[in-house]
Residue frames as qw, qx, qy, qz and C-alpha x, y, z in Angstrom:
[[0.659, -0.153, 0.176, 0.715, 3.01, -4.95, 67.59],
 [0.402, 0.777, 0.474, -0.101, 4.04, -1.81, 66.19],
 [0.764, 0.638, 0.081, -0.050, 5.76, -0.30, 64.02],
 [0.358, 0.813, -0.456, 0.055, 8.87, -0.19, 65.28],
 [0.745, -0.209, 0.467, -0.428, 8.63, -3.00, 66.61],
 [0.926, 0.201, 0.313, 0.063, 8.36, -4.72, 63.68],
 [0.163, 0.952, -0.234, -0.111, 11.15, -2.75, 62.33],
 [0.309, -0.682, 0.607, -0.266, 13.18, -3.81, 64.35],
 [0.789, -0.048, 0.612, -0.029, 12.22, -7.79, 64.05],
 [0.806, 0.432, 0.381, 0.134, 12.01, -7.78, 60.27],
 [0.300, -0.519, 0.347, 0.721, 14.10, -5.08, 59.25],
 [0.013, 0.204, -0.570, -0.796, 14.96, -5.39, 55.31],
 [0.109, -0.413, -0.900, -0.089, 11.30, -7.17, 54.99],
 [0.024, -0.727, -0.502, 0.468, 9.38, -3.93, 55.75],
 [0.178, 0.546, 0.548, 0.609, 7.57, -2.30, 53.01],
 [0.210, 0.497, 0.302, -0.786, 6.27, 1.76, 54.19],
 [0.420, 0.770, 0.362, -0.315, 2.87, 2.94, 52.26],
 [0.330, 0.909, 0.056, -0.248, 4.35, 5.22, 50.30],
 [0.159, -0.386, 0.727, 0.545, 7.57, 3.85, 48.70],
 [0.351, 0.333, -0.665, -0.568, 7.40, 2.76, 44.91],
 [0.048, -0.116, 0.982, -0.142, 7.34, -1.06, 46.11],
 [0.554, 0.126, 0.301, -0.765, 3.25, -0.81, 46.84],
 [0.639, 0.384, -0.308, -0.591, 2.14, -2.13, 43.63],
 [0.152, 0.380, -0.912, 0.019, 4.54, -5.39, 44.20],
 [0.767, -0.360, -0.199, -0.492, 2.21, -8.67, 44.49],
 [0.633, -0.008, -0.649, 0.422, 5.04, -10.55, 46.41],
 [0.061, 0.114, -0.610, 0.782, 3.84, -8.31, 49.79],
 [0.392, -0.544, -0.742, 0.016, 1.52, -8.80, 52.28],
 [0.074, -0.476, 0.167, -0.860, 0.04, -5.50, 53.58],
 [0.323, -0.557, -0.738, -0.204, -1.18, -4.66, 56.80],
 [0.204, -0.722, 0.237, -0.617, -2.24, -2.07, 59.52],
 [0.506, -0.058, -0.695, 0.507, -1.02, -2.08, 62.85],
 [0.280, -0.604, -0.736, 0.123, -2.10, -1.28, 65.90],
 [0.237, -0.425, 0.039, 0.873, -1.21, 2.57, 65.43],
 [0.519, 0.724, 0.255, -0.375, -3.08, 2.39, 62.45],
 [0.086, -0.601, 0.604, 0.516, 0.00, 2.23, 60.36],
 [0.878, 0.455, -0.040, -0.146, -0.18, 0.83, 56.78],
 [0.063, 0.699, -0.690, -0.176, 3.17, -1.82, 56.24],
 [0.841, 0.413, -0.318, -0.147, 3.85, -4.13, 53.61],
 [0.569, -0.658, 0.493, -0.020, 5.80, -7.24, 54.34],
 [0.593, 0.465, -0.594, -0.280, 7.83, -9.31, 51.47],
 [0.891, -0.254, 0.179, -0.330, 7.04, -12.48, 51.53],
 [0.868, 0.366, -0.316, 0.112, 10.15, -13.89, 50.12],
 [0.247, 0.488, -0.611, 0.573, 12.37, -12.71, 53.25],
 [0.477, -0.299, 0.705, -0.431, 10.06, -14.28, 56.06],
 [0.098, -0.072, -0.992, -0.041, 9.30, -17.56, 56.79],
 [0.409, -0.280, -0.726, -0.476, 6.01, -19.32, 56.93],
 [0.392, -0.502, -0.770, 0.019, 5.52, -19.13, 60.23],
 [0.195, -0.295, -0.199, 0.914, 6.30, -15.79, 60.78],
 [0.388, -0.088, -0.337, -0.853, 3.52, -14.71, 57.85],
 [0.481, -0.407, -0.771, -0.090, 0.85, -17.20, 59.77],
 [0.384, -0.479, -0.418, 0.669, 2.20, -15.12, 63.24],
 [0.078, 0.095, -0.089, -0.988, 1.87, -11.15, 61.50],
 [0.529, -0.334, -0.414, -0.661, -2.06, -12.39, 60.65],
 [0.430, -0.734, -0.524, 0.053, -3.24, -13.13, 63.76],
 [0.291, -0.323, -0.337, 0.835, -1.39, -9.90, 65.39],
 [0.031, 0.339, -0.162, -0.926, -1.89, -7.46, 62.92],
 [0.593, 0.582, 0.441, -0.340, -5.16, -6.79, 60.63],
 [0.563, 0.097, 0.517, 0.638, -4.62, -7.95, 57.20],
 [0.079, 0.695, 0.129, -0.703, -5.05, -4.74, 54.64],
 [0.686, 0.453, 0.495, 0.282, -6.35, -4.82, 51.50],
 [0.192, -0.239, 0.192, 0.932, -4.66, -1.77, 49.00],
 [0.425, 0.777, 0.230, -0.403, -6.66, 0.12, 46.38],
 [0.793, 0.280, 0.313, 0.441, -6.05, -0.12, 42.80],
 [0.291, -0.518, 0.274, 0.756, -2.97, 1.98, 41.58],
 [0.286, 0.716, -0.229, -0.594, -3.27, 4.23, 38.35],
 [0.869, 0.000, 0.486, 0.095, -3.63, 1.56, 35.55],
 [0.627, 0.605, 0.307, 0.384, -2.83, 3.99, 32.24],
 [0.474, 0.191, -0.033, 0.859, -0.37, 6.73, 31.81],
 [0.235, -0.537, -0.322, -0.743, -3.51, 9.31, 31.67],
 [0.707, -0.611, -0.303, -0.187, -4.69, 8.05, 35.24],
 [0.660, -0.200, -0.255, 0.678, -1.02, 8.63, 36.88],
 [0.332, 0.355, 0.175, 0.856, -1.39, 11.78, 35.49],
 [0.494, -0.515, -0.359, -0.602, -4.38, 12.91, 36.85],
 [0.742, -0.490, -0.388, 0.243, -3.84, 10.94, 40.55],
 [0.463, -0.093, -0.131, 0.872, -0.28, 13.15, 40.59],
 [0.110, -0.294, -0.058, -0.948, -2.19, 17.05, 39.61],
 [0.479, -0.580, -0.320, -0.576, -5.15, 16.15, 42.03],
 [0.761, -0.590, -0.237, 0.130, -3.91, 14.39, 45.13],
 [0.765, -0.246, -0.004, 0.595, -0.38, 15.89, 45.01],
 [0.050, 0.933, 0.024, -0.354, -0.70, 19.31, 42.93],
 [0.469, -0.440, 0.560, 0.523, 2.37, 17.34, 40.72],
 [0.408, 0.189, 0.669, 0.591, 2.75, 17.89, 37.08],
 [0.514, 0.104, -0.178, -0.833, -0.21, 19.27, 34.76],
 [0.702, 0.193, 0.353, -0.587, -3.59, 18.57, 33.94],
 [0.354, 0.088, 0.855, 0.369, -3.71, 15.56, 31.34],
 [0.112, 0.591, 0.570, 0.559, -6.72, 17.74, 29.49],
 [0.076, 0.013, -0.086, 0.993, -8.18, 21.09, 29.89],
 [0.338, -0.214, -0.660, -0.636, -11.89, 21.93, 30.09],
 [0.486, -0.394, 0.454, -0.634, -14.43, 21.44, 32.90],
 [0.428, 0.025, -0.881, 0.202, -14.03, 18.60, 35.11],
 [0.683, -0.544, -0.083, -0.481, -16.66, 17.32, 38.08],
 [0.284, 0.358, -0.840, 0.294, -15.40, 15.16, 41.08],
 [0.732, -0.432, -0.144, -0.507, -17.69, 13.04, 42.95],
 [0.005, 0.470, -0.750, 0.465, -16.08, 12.29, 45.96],
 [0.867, -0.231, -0.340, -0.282, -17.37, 8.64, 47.42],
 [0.013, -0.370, 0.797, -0.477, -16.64, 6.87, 50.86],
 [0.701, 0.125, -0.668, -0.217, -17.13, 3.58, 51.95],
 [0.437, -0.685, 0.422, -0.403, -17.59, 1.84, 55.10],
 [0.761, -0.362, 0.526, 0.112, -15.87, -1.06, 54.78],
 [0.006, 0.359, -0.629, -0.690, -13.30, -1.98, 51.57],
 [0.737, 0.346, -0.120, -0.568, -14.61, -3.34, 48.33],
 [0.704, -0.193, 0.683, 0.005, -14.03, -7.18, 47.53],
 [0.575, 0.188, 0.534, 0.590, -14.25, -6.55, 43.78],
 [0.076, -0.578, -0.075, 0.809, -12.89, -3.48, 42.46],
 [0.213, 0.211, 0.837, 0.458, -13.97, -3.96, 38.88],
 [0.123, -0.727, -0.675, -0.025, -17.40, -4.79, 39.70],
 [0.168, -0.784, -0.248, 0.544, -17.61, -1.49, 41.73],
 [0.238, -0.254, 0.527, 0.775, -15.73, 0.24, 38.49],
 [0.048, -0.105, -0.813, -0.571, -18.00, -0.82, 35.96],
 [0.054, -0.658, -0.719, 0.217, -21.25, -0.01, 38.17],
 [0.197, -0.628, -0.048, 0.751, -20.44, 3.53, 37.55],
 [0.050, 0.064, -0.572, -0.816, -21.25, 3.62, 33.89],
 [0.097, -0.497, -0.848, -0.156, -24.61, 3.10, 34.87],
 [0.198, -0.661, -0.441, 0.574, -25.07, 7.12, 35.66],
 [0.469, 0.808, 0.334, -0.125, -24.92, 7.83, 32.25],
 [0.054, -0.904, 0.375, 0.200, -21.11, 9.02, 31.99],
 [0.949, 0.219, -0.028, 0.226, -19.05, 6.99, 29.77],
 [0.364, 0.647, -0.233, 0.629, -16.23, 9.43, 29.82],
 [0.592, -0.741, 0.226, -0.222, -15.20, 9.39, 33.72],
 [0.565, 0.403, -0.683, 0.227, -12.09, 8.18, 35.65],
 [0.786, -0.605, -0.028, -0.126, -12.18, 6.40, 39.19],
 [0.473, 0.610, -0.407, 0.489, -9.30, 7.20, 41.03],
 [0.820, -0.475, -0.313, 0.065, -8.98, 5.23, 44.32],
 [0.070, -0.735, 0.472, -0.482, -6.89, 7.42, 47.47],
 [0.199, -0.396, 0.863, -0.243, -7.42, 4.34, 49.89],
 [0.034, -0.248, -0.943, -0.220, -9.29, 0.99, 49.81],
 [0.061, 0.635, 0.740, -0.214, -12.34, 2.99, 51.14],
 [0.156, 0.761, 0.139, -0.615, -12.38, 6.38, 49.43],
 [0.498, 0.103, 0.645, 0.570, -11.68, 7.27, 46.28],
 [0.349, 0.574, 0.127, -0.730, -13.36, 10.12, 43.76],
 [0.519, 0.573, 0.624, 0.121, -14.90, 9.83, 40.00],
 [0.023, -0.446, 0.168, 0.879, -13.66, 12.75, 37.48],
 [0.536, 0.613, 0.573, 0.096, -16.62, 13.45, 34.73],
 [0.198, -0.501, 0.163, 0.827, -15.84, 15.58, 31.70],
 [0.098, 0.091, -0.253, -0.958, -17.57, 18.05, 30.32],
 [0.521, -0.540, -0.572, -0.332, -20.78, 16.69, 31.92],
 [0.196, -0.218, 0.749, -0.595, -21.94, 16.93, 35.40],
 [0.160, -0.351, -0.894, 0.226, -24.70, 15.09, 37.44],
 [0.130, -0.050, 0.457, -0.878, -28.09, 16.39, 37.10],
 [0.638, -0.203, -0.571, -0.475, -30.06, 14.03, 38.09],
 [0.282, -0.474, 0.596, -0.583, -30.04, 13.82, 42.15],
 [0.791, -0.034, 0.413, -0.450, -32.84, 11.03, 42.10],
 [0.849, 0.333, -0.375, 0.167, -30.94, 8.70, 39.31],
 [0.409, 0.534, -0.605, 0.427, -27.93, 9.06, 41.75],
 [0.558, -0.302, 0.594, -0.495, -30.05, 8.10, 45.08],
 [0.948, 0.188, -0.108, -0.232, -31.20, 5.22, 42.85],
 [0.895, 0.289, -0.322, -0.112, -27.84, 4.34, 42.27],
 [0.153, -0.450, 0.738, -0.479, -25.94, 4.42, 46.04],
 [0.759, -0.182, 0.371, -0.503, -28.88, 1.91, 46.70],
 [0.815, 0.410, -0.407, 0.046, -27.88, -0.08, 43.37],
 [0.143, 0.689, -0.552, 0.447, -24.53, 0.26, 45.24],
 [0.480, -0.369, 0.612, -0.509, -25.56, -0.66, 48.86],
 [0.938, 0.177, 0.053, -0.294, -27.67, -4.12, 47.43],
 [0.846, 0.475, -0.235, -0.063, -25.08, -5.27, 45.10],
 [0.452, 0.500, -0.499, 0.545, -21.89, -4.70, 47.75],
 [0.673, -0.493, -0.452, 0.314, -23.17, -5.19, 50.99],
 [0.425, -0.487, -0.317, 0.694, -22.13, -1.80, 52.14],
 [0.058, -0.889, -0.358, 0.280, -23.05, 1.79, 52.61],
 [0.383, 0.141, 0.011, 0.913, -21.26, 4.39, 50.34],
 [0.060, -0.795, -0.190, 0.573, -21.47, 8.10, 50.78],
 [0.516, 0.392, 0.325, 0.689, -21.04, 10.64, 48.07],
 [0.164, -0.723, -0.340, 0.579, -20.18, 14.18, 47.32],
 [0.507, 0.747, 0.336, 0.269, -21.14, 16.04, 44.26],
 [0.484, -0.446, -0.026, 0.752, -18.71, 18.51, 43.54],
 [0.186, 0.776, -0.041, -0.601, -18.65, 22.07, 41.75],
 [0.728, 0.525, 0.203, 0.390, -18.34, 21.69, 37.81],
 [0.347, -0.778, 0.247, 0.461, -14.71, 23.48, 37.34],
 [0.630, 0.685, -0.363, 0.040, -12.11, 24.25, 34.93],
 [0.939, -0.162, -0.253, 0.165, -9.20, 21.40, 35.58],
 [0.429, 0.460, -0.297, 0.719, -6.45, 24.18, 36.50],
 [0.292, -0.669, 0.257, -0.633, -8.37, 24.52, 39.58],
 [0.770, -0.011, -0.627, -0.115, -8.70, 21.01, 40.25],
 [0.481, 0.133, -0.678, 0.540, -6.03, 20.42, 43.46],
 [0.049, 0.109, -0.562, 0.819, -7.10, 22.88, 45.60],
 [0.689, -0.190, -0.143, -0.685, -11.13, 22.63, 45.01],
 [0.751, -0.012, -0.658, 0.052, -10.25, 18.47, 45.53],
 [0.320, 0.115, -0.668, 0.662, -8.76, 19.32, 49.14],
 [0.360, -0.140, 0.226, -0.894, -11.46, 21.92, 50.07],
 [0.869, -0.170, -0.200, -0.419, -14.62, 19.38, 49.00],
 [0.747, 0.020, -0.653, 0.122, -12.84, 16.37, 50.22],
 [0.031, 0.123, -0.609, 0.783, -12.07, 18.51, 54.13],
 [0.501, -0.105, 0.149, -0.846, -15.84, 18.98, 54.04],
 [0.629, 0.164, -0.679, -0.342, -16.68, 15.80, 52.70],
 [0.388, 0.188, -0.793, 0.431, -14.80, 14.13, 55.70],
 [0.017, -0.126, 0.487, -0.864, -16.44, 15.95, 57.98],
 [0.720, 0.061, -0.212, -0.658, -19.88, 15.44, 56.91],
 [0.820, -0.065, -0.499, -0.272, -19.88, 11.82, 56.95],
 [0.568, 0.125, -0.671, 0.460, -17.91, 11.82, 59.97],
 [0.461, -0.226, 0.019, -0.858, -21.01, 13.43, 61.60],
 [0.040, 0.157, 0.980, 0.114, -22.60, 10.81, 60.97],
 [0.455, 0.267, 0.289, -0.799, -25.90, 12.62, 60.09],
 [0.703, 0.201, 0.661, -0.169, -28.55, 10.78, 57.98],
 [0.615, 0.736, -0.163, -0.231, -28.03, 12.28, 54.83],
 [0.875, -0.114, 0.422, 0.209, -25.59, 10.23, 52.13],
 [0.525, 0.307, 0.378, 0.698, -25.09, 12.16, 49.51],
 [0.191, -0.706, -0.097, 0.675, -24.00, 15.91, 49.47],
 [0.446, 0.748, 0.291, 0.397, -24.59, 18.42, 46.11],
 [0.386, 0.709, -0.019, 0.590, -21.96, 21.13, 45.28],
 [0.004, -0.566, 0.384, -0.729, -21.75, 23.17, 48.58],
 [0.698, -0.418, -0.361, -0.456, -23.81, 20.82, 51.25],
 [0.867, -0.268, -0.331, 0.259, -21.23, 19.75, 53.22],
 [0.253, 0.547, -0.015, 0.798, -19.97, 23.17, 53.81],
 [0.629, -0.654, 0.117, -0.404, -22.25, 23.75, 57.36],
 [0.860, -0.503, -0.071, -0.037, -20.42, 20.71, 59.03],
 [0.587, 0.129, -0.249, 0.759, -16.83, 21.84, 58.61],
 [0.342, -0.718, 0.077, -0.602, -18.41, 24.97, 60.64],
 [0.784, -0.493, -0.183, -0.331, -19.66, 23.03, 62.84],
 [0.838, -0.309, -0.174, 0.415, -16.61, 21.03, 63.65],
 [0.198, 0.431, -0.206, 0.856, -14.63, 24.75, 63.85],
 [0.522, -0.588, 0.104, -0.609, -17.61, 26.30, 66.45],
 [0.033, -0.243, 0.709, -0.662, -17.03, 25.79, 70.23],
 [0.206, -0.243, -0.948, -0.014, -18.95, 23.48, 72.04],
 [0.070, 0.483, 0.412, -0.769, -21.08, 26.22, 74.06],
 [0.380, 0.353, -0.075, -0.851, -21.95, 27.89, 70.56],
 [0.154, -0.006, -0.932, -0.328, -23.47, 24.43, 69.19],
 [0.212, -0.571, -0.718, 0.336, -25.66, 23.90, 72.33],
 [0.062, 0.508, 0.264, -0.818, -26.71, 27.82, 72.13],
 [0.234, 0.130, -0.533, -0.803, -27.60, 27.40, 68.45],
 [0.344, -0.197, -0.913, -0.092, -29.38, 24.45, 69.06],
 [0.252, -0.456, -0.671, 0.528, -31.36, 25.97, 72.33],
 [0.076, 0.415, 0.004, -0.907, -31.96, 29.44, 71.25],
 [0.417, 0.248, -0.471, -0.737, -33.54, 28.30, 67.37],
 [0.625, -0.286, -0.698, -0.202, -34.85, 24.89, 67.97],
 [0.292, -0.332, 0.681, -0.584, -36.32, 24.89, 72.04],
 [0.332, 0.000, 0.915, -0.231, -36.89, 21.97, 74.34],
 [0.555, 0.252, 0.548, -0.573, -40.60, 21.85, 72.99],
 [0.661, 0.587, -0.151, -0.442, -39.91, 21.90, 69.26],
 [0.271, 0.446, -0.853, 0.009, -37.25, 19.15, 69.54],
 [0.372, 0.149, 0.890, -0.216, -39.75, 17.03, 71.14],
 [0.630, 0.378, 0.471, -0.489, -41.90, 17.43, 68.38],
 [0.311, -0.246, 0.679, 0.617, -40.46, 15.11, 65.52],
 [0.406, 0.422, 0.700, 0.408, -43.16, 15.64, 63.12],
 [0.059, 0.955, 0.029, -0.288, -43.31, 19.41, 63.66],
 [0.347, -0.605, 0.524, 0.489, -39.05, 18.89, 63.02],
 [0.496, -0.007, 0.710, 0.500, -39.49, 16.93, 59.83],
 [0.299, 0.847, 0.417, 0.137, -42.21, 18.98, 58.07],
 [0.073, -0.957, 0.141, 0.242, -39.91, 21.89, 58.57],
 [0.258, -0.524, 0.656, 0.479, -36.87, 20.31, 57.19],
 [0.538, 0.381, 0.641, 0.393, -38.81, 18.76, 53.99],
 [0.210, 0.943, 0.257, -0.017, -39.95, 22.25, 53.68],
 [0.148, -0.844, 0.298, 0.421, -36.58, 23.88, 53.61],
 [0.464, -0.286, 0.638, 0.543, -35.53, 21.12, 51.17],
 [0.398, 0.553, 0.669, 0.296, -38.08, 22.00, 48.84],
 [0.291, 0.133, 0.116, 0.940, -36.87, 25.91, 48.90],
 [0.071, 0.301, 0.550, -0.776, -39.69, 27.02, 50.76],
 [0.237, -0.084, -0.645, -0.721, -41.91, 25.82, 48.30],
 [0.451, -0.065, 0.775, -0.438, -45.11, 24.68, 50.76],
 [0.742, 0.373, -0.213, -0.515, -47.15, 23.52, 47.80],
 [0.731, 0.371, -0.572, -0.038, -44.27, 20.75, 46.61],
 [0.227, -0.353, 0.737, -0.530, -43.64, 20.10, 50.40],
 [0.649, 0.035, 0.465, -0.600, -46.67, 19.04, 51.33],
 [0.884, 0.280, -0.149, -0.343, -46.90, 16.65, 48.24],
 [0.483, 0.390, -0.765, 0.174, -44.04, 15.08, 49.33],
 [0.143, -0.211, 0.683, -0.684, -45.18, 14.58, 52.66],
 [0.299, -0.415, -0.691, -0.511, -48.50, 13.83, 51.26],
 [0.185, -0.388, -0.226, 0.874, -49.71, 16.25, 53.21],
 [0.263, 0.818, 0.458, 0.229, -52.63, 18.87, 52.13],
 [0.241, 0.574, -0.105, 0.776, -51.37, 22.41, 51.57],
 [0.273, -0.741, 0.029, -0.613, -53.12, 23.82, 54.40],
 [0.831, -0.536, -0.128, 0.074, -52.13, 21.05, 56.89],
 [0.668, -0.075, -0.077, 0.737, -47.99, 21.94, 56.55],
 [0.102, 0.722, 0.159, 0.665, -48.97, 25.72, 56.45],
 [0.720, -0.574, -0.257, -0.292, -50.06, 24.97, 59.40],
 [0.906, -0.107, -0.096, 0.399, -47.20, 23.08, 60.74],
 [0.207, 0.397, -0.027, 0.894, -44.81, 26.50, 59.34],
 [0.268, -0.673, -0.043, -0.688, -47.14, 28.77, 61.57],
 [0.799, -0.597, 0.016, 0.064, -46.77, 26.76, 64.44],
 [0.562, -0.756, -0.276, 0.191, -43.65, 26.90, 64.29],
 [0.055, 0.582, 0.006, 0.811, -43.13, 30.69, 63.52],
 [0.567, -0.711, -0.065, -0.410, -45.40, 30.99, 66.90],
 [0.806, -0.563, -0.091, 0.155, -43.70, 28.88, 69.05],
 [0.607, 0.000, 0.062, 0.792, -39.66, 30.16, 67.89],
 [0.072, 0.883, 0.206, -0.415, -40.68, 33.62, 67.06],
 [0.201, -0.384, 0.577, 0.692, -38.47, 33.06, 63.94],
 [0.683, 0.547, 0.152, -0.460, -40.16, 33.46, 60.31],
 [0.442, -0.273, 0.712, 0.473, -38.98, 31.03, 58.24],
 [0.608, 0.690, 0.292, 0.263, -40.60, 32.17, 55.02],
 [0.111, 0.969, -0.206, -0.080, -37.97, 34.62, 54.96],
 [0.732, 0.391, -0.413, 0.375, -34.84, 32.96, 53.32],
 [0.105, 0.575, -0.566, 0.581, -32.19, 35.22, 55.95],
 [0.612, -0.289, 0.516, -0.525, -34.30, 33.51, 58.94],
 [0.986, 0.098, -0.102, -0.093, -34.79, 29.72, 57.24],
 [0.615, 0.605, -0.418, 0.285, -31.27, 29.75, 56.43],
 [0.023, 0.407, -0.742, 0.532, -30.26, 29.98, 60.13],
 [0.853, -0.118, 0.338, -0.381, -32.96, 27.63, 61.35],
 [0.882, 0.334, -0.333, 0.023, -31.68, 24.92, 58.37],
 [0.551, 0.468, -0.667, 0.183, -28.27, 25.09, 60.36],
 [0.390, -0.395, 0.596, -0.580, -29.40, 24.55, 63.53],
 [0.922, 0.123, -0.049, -0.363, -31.74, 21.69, 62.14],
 [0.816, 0.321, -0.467, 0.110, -28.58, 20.04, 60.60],
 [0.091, 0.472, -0.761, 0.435, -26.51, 20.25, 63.73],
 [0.398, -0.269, 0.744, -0.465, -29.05, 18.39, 65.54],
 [0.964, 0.147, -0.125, -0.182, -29.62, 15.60, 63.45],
 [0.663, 0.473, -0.555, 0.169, -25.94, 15.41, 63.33],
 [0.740, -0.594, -0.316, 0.012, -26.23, 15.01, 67.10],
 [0.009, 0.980, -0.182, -0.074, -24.01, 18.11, 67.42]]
C-alpha cells in the first residue's frame, strides 16, 4: 500500500514524520512501499487492521528525540539552522552511519564514553544515522577510534561508518554539518572499503559522484593501466605508501616489507605509468584515481 492509499483507508489515524505527534508511544510507525515514514494511532484502528498494516508494510523503528532542553537546542541550530547555538566555542561532529537500526539505543549511547570524551552529545537524524558533538576536544587518536567501530561492530552486530569532522567554532556549525554530512553520504554510498573518514577524506567522492561517466573511466585508464590494475600487490603497496605521506621507510614497516623491497615496488611503478609519485602534485592525482577504483567507480 501506499501512502495515499492508506490515507484514504485510515484517514484521521495517520501520523506524517514530521508533525509534533512522533514522540507519542500510542503509534505504530512504519515505511511504505515508497519509502514513506507513517505513524498509525493505535487507539483509532482495530486489531485486525494493526495485525493487516504488519504484514503489508515494514514495521519502523524511530530514533530517540532530544531528551533535555540543551539537546532540542542544538538538534534545531544544526539540522534546521533554527534558533542559536546553546554554547559558543569549538565544537567537533563525528558523523556515524549504520547499516541496519540499533536495538538498544542506550547501550550504543553509553559506548561512546569509551573514546575518552565525557562532554559530547549524540544526536540521532534517523534510526540509522545520527552525529556526536565534542567540545573543546577533538579526536586524535585515529587507531583508538578503529579500535572502537570494531568495539562497535562485536557488541551490535552491525557495521557503522564514521566521519571525523573539522574542529570549528559553533556559529559555523549548520552549514559545515550539511557540507560533511553531503560527503559523508556519498562516501559510504560508494561503498569503498574504507569506514572511517578524517576531516576532509570524503571530499574526492562527492567529485566523483559530480564527474561524468567517460571522465571516471579516463582517470582510471590513463593513471592506473590495464597492467597495473592487474597487479594487486603493486596497487596496495602504492596506496599504503600514499597513506603514510610518502614516507617509504614507515610504509614498508607496515607492510613488513624491507625498505628497499617497496622502493622497488614505487619505481616500478613510476616505470610502468610514467607518473612520479614522490612528487606530492603527481601522488595526489594517482591517490584519486586509486580511490575511484576501489570504489568500483
Amino acid at each position: 500500500m501506499n501512502l495515499e492509499q492508506l490515507k484514504r483507508h485510515f484517514q484521521d489515524a495517520i501520523v506524517t514524520f514530521d508533525q509534533e505527534e512522533k514522540s507519542h508511544e500510542d503509534i505504530d510507525w512504519f515505511r511504505t512501499e515508497n519509502h514513506d515514514v507513517i505513524g498509525i494511532k493505535r487507539n483509532l484502528i482495530t486489531s485486525r487492521e494493526r495485525v493487516l498494516l504488519n504484514m503489508l508494510l515494514e514495521p519502523y523503528s524511530l530514533a530517540p528525540q532530544p531528551k533535555t532542553v540543551e539537546e532540542e537546542q542544538w538538534a534545531a541550530w544544526i539540522f534546521k539552522g533554527q534558533g542559536t547555538p546553546p554554547a559558543k566555542g569549538q565544537l567537533q561532529l563525528i558523523h556515524f552511519q549504520l547499516d541496519q537500526p540499533v536495538d538498544q539505543y542506550e547501550a550504543f549511547q553509553e559506548a561512546w564514553t569509551s573514546i575518552g570524551h565525557d562532554s559530547f552529545i549524540l544526536l540521532w537524524q534517523t534510526e540509522k544515522t545520527g552525529i556526536v558533538l565534542l567540545f573543546n576536544h577533538s579526536i586524535d587518536d585515529p587507531l583508538a577510534l578503529e579500535g572502537f567501530t570494531e568495539a562497535l561492530s562485536s557488541d551490535f552486530y552491525f557495521n557503522v561508518f564514521l566521519l571525523v569532522g573539522l574542529p570549528h567554532q559553533t556559529e559555523a556549525t549548520p552549514a559545515l554539518f550539511r557540507f560533511e554530512q553531503h560527503a559523508f553520504q556519498t562516501a559510504v554510498e560508494r561503498k569503498s572499503k574504507q569506514e572511517i573518514w578524517y576531516g576532509v577524506e570524503a571530499i574526492p567522492h562527492l567529485l566523483f559522484s559530480e564527474a561524468t561517466t567517460n571522465t571516471k573511466r579516463d582517470l582510471i585508464d590513463h593513471l592506473l593501466p590495464e597492467d597495473v590494475r592487474q597487479d594487486h600487490e603493486l596497487l596496495q603497496s602504492i596506496t599504503c605508501y600514499f597513506k603514510h605521506n610518502l614516507n617509504i621507510t614507515s610504509a614498508a614497516r607496515s607492510l613488513h616489507l624491507h625498505r628497499n623491497s617497496l622502493q622497488y615496488r614505487v619505481d616500478k611503478f613510476i616505470e610502468k605509468t610514467g607518473i612520479d609519485i614522490r612528487q606530492f602534485s603527481q601522488a595526489s592525482v594517482v591517490y584519486l584515481a586509486l580511490l575511484l577504483y576501489d570504489g568500483g567507480q
